[in-house]
C-alpha positions as MATLAB code, in Angstrom:
seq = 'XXXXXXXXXXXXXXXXXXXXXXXXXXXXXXXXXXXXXXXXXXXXXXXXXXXXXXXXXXXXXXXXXXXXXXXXXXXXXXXXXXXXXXXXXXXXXXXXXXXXXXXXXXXXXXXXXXXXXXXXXXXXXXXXXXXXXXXXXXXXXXXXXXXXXXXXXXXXXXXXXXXXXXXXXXXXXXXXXXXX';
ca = [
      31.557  193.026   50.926;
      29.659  192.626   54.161;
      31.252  191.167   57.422;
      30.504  190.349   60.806;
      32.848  189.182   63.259;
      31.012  187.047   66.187;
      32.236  186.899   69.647;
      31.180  183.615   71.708;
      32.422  180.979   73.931;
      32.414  177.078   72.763;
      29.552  175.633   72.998;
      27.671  178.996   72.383;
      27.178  177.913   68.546;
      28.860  181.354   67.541;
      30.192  179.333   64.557;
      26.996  177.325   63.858;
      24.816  180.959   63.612;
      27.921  182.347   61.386;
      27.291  179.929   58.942;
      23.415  180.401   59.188;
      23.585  183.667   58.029;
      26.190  182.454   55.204;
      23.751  180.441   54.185;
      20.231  182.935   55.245;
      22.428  185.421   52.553;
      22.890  182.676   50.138;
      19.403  182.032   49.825;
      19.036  185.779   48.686;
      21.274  185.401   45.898;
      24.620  186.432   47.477;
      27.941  184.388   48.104;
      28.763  184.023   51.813;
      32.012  182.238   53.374;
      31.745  181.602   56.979;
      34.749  180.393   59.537;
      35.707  179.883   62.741;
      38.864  181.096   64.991;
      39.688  179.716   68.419;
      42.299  178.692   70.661;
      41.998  175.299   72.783;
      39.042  173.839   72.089;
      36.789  173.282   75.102;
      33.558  174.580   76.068;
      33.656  177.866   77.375;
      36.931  179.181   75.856;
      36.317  182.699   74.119;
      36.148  181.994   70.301;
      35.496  183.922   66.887;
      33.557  183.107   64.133;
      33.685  185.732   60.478;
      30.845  185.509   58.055;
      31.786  187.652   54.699;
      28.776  187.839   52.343;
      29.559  189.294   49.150;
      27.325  190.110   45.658;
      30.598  188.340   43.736;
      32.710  185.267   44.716;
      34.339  185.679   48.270;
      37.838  185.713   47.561;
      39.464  186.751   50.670;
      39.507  184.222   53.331;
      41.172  186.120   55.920;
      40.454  187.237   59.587;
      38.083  190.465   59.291;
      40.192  193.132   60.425;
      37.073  195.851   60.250;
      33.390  194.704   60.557;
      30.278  195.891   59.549;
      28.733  194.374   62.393;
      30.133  192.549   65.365;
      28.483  190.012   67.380;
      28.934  189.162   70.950;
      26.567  185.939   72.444;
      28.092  186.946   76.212;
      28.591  190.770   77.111;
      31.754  189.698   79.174;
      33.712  188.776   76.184;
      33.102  192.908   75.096;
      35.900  194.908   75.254;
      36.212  198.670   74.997;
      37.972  198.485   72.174;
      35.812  196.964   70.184;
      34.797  200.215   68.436;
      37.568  200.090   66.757;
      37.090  197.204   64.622;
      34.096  198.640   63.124;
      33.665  200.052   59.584;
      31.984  203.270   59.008;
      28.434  202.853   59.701;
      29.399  199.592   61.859;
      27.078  198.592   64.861;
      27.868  195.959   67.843;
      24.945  193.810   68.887;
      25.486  192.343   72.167;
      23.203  189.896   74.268;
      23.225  191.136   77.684;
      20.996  192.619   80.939;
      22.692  195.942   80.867;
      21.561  198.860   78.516;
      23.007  200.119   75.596;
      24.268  203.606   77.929;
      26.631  200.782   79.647;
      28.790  199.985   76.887;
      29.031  204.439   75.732;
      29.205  204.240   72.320;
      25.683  204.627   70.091;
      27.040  201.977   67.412;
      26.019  199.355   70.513;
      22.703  197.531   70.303;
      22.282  195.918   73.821;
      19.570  192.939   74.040;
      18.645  190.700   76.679;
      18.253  187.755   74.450;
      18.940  185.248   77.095;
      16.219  185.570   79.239;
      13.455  184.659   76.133;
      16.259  181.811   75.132;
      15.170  180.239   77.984;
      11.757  180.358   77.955;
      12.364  178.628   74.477;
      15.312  176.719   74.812;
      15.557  175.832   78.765;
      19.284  177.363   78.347;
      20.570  180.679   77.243;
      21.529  179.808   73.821;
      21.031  183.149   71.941;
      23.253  182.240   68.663;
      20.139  182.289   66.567;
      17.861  184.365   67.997;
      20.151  187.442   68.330;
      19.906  186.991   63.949;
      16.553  189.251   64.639;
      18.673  192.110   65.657;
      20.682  191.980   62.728;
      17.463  191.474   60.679;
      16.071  194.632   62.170;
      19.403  196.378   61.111;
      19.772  195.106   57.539;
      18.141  194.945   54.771;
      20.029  192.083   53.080;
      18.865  189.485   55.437;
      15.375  188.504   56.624;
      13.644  186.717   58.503;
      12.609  184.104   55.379;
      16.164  183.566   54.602;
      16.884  183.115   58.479;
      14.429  180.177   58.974;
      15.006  178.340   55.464;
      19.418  178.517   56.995;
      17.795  177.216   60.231;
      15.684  174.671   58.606;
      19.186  173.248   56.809;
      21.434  172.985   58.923;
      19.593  172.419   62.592;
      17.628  168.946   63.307;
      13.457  169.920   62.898;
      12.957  170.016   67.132;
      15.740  172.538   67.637;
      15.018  174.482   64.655;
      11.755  175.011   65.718;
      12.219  175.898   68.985;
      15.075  178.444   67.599;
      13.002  180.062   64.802;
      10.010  180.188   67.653;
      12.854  182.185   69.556;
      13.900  184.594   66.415;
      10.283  185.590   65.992;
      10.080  186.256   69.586;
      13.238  188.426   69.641;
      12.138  190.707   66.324;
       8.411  190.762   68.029;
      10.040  192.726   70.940;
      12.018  194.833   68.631;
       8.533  195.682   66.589;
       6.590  196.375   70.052;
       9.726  198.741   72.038;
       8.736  202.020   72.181;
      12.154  203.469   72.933;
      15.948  202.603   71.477;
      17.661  199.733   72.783;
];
């Protein structure tokens, strides 16, 4: 079983893009659950989302103790011990201005997603677009089963604004010439 553990704040759509890539693994043939965790709901509170996607029925509906990836929409919501909740063979992706040296551990993919959200979006609302770093990373989801999620669970404007974004973000994955 695959999971990913996302890191946001409310209003971030940390538990919209979880189910997104429930449903992005879905559409490949796989069974996904998707859920989200948080204290007091208001906007801005720190919240977790879990996405489990699974080749046979998702049975286990609890809190992800060890990820295969972990996702964090706002680098101040990392902490150091976030290495630690990995699996073997885990990676962190995190949206954020510094480089991946910053956070010192090699499992971290560091992204400035925000800035390009904005050119797209007018805001810096990275929940979907930082999907193309986990679509460079994994070969169970792409970027067809991405925008069909998109397409079915976002209203037509936003989606495509959003999937404009995603193709954006994997574009400047394709054309870096060094690691991230």
């Amino acid at each position: 079983m695959k999971e990913i553990t996302w890191f946001g704040r409310g209003g971030q759509g940390a538990f919209t893009a979880s189910r997104i890539l429930g449903a992005a693994a879905m559409t490949k043939g796989y069974k996904s659950i998707a859920f989200p965790s948080f204290g007091p709901e208001r906007r801005g509170a720190p919240i977790r989302a879990f996405t489990k996607i699974s080749a046979g029925p998702v049975t286990d509906r609890s809190v992800i103790e060890k990820s295969d990836y972990i996702i964090v929409l706002d680098d101040t919501l990392y902490d150091e011990k976030m290495p630690k909740l990995l699996k073997e063979g885990g990676r962190i992706l995190i949206n954020t201005l510094k480089p991946a040296s910053f956070f010192k551990d090699e499992r971290v993919l560091a992204k400035d997603i925000s800035t390009i959200a904005v050119k797209h979006l007018k805001r810096p609302i990275v929940n979907i677009a930082i999907l193309g770093l986990l679509i460079d990373l994994d070969k169970d989801i792409d970027l067809e089963s991405v925008i069909s999620a998109v397409n079915g669970y976002i209203s037509p404007k936003i989606a495509e604004k959003n999937i404009d974004l995603l193709k954006e973000v994997i574009e400047s994955l394709n054309n870096q010439t060094t690691e991230f």
